[in-house]
C-alpha positions in Angstrom: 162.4 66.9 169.1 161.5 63.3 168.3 158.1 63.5 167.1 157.6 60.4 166.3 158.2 59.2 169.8 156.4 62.2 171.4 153.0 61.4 170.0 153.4 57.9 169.4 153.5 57.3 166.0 155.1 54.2 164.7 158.4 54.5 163.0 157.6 51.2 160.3 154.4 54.0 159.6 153.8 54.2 155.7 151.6 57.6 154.8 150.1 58.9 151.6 149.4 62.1 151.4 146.8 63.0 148.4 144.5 65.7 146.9 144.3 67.6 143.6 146.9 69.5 141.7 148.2 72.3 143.7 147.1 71.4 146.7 150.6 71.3 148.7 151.0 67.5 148.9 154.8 68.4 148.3 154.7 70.9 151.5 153.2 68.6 153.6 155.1 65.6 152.5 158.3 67.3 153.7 157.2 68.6 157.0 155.6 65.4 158.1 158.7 63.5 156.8 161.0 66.2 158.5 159.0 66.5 162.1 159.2 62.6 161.8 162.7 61.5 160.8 161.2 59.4 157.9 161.8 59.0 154.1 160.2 61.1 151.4 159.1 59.6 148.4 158.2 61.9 145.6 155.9 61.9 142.6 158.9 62.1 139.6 158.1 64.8 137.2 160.7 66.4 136.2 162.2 63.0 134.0 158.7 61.8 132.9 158.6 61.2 129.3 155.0 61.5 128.4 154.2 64.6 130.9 154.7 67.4 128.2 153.7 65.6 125.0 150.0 64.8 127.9 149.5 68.2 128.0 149.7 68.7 124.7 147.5 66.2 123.0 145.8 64.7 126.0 143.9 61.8 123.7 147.3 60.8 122.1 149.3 60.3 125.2 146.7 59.5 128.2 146.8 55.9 127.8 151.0 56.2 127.4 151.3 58.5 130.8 148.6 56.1 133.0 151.0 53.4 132.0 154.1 55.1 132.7 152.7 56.3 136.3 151.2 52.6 136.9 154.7 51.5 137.0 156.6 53.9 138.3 154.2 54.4 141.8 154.2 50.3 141.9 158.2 50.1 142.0 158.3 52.5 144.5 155.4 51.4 146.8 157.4 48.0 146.7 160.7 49.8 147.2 158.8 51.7 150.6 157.8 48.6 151.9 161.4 46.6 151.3 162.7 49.5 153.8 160.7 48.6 156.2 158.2 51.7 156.3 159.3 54.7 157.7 157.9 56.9 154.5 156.0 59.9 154.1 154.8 59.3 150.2 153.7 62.2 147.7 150.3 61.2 145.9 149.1 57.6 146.2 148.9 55.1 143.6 145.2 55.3 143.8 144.5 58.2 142.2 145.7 56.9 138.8 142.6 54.8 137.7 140.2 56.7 140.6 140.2 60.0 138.7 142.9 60.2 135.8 142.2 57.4 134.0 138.4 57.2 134.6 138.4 61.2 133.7 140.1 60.7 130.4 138.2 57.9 129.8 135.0 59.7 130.2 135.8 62.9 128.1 136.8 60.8 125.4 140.2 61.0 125.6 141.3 57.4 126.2 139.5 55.0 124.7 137.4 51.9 126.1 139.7 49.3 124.7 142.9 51.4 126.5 141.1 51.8 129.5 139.8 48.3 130.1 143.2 47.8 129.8 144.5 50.0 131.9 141.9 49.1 134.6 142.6 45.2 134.6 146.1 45.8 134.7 145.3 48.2 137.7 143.7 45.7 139.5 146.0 42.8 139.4 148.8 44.6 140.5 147.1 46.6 143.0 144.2 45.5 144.3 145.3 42.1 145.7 145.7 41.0 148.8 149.4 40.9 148.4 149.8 44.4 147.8 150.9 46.5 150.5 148.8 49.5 151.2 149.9 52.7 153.5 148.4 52.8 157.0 147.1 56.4 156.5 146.2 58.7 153.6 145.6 61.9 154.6 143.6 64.1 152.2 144.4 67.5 152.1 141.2 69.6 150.9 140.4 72.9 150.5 137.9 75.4 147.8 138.5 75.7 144.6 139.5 78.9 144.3 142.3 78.2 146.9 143.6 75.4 144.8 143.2 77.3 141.8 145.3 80.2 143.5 148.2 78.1 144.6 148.5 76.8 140.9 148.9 80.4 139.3 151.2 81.2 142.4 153.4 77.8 141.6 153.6 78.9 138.0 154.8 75.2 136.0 154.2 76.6 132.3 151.9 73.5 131.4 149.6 74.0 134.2 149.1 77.9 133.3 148.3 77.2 129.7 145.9 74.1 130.7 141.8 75.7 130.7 140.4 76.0 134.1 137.9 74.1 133.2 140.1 71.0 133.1 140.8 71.5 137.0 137.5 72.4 137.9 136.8 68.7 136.1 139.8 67.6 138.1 138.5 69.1 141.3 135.3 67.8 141.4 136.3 64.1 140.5 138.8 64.2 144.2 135.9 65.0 145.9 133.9 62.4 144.5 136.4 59.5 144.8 137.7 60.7 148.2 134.2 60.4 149.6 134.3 56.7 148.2 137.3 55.8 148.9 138.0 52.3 151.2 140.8 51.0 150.9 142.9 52.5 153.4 141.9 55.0 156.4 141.5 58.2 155.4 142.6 61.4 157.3 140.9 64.5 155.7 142.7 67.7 156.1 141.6 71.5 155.1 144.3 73.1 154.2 143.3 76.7 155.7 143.9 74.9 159.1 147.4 75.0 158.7 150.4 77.2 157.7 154.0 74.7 157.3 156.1 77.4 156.0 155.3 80.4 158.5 153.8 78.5 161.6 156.1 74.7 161.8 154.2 74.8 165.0 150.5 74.1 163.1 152.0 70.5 162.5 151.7 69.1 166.1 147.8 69.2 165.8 148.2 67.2 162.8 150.7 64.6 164.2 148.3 63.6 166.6 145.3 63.3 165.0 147.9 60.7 162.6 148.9 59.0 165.9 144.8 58.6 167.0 144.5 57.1 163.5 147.1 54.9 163.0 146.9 53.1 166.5 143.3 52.4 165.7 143.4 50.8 163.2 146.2 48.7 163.9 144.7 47.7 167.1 141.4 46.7 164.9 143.6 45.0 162.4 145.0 43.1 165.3 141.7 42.5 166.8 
């Protein structure tokens, strides 16, 4: 079945799909990108240099990982729009300065020369004109206590030996900066209201509220 057709949903569509650790952005990256014949693009963790040595000494290497993430996410948001669109995308570029940086910044753990460095950087290569921004991010959402669940249940050996505390700090900060957030429309999701891996059926409801959003706002930036 040709989703994308069915509900209208254009196939040059570019989609981010956000929220905290744990979350299922993976899960629902790969259904939306399945159910619409589009390209995935995945946050890379598996190669990343910094990632371990982070977790490990979080005041040495925050400034080093922000960096690495910076240009890594801006290669591949140029490489998503050289297709043509047609991408579902696994965390947005956003996030980086909106919660990690700031966060680390905050708790002492980068300092103010690194992250006024980090931040200007930020901003010239992302918050331009000429930079191309995703026609939807959907926000995927949920308690705590869910999120915390699913991160036990996912079992990566640095996230069980990080405190809770630190994603109860992490938590909090998405909510904040999601309820701020501009720069693109949003599409909140709750992620009791669906089931991808027993029900494929609970993604229609979602597809269409991604058509209703994406047509208007096209047809306002047209307008």
């Amino acid at each position: 079945m040709n989703y994308a057709e069915r509900f209208g949903i254009p196939n040059d569509a570019v989609i981010t799909i956000a929220g905290t650790v744990g979350v299922g952005k993976s899960t629902m990256t790969k259904a939306l990108a399945n159910a619409l014949q589009f390209r995935t693009s995945f946050e890379k963790v598996e190669n990343n240099p910094y990632l371990d040595k982070f977790y490990s000494d979080f005041e040495r290497w925050s400034f080093h990982l922000q960096i690495y993430f910076l240009a890594e996410r801006f290669k591949e948001q140029k490489r998503i729009f050289e297709y043509g669109g047609g991408f579902i995308q696994d965390r947005s570029i956003y996030e980086d300065t909106g919660i990690f940086a700031k966060m680390h910044y905050d708790k002492g753990t980068m300092t103010p020369t690194d992250y006024e460095t980090y931040t200007k950087l930020f901003d010239s290569m992302v918050m331009t004109p000429y930079f191309p921004h995703p026609d939807l991010l959907i926000y995927l959402e949920g308690s705590f206590d869910d999120i915390l669940t699913r991160l036990r249940q996912r079992g990566r050996k640095m996230e069980q030996e990080t405190p809770i505390e630190y994603w109860e700090e992490m938590y909090n900060r998405y909510e904040e900066w999601i309820n701020n957030f501009n720069t693109c429309p949003v599409m909140r999701i709750n992620i009791n209201d669906y089931d991808l891996l027993n029900d494929q059926t609970s993604i229609e409801p979602i597809l269409e509220r991604i058509s209703q959003f994406i047509q208007t706002s096209r047809q306002y930036i047209k307008s």
